[in-house]
N, C-alpha and C positions, 0 to 999 in steps of 0.2 A: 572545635573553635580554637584559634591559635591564638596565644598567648605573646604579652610582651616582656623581654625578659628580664629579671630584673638584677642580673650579675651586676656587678664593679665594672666601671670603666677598664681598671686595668686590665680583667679575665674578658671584656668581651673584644678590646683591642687585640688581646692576643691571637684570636682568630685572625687576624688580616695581617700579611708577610710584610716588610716595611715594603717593598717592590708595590705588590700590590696597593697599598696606601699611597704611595708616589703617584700609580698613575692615577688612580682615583680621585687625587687632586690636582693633579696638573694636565691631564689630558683635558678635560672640554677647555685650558689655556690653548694649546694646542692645535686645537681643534678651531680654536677664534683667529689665531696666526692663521692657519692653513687656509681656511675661508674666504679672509680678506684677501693674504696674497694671490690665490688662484679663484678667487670670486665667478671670473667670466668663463675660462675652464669650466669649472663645478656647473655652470648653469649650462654650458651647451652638453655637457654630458646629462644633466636631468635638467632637462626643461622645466620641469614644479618649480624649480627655484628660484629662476626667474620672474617669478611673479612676486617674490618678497624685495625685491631692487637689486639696485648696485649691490659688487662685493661686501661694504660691509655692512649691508642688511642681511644677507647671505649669509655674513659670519655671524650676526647676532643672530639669526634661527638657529646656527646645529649650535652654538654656541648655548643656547638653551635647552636644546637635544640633548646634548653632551653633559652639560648642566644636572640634568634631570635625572638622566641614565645613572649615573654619577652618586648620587642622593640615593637612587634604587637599588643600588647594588650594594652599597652599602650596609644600608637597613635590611637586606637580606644576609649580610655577612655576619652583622656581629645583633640586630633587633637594635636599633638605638644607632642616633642620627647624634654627633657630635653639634655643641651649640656655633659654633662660628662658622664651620659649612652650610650650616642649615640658614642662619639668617642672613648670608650672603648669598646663598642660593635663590630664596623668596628675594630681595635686591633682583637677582637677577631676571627673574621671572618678572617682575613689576615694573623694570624700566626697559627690558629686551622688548615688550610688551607695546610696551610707550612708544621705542625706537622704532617697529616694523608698525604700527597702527596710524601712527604720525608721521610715519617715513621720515624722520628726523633723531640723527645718528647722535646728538647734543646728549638724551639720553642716556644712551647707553654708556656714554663715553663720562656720562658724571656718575655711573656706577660705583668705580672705585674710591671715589670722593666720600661718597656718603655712607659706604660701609666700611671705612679706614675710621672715617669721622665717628662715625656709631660704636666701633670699638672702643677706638681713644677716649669719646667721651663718658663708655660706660666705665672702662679702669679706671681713668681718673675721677671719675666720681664716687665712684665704689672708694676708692681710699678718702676722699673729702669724707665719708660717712664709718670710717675705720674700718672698713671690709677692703680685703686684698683675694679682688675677683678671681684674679689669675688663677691662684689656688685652686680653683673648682675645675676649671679646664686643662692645668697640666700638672693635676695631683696625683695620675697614675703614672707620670713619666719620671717626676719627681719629687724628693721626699726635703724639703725646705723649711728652717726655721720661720719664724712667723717677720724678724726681720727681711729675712731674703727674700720672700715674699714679697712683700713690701717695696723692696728694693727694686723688684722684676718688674715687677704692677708695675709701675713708674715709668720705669723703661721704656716696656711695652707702648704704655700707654699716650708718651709723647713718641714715641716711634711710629706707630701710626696716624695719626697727626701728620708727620712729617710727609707720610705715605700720602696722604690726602694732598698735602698743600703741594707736593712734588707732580702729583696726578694734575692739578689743575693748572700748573704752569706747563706739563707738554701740553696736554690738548686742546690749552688756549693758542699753544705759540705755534705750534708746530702743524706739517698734515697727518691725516687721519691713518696713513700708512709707518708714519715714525710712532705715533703714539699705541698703536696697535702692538708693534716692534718691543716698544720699551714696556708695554704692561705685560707682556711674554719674558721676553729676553733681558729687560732690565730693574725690575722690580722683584722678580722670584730670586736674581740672585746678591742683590742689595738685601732681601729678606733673612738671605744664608745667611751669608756673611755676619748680618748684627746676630743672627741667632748666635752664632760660632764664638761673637766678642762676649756674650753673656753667660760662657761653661765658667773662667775664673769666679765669678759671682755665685755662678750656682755649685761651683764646688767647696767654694768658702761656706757656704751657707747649708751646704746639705747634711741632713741628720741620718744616721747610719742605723739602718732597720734591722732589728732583732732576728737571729736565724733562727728557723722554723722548729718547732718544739718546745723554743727557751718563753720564758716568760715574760708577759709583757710589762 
C-alpha cells in the first residue's frame, strides 16, 4: 500500500527542477492559447473534437486535459499537491465543465475572476483575523519576519483583486480571442513583474537561517 509522504514542503519541492515546475504550470495556459487559436485546425485533424464546439470549447477541454495531467504529475513528483494549484484546478474543472455542458464560454471566461477573488479574499481575511496566510504557502521559498509577512499577505492579497477586477474588464469589453491572448500573454507576465517589485521587501524582511550543525 503506498503511502503519502509526509516531508516539508521545502524537501519535497526540491524534487521538481524550477524548468520542470514552469511547465507544470504554465503549460495547460498554453495549451488554452493554442486551442483557441487553431481551434478549427485541431478539429479537422481529430474529428472527436468537434463535437465539444467552436475553438474555444476546444480550448476549454485540453485545457482541462492539460489541467489535470498537470495535477498528476505532480503528485507523482513530489506526493503532495501545492494549495493554490489545486483549488484553481477544481475552479477549473467546475466551470470548464459548466462551459462545454451549456456550451457557453461566459463560464470559463469568469474562471479567473473567482479564483483571483478567492485568493485575495482569503489573505485578506486571514490578516483581518491576525494570521499572515501567505506564510504557509511560501515558507519553503522564504524565511520572513512576521512583519514582512504581513506586509506580503497584503500585497498579494490586493494584487489579486486587481487580477480579478482586470479579468472582468477584458472579457466584458473585449473578444473572446484578446481575452484568451491576455490571460496567456498578459497576465503571467504582469504576475512577474509585481513578483520581481516585491524582492526589496522580502529582503528587508528576511531572517538569515542558521548553518547546519550550529545551534538553533
Amino acid at each position: 500500500m503506498s503511502k503519502v509522504s509526509l516531508e516539508t514542503p521545502a524537501k519535497t519541492e526540491e524534487k521538481v527542477s524550477p524548468l520542470l515546475k514552469m511547465v507544470l504550470e504554465l503549460g495547460p495556459l498554453v495549451v488554452f492559447f493554442f486551442a483557441n487559436s487553431r481551434g478549427e485546425w485541431l478539429a479537422a485533424q481529430f474529428p472527436v473534437l468537434s463535437e465539444l464546439g467552436g475553438p474555444i470549447f476546444i480550448a476549454t477541454g485540453l485545457f482541462m486535459a492539460a489541467t489535470a495531467i498537470a495535477l498528476i504529475v505532480s503528485w507523482m513528483l513530489t506526493r503532495t499537491l501545492p494549495i493554490m494549484p489545486l483549488i484553481s484546478g477544481i475552479v477549473v474543472f467546475v466551470f470548464g465543465a459548466l462551459t462545454l455542458w451549456l456550451q457557453n464560454d461566459t463560464f470559463i471566461k469568469m474562471k479567473p475572476t473567482i479564483v483571483n477573488s478567492l485568493f485575495g479574499a482569503i489573505l485578506l481575511g486571514g490578516l483581518f483575523f491576525g494570521k499572515s496566510l501567505l506564510g504557509y504557502v511560501f515558507h519553503a521559498a522564504f524565511k520572513l519576519d512576521d512583519d514582512g509577512w504581513r506586509k506580503l499577505t497584503l500585497r498579494w492579497g490586493l494584487f489579486f483583486l486587481v487580477l480579478a477586477v482586470m479579468n472582468e474588464v477584458v472579457w466584458r469589453n473585449f473578444s473572446t480571442d484578446f481575452w484568451v491572448a491576455f490571460k496567456v500573454w498578459g497576465t503571467m507576465p504582469i504576475t512577474i513583474l509585481f513578483t520581481l517589485a516585491q524582492m526589496p521587501l522580502i529582503m528587508r524582511h528576511s531572517i538569515e537561517q542558521p548553518e547546519d550543525g550550529k545551534a538553533q
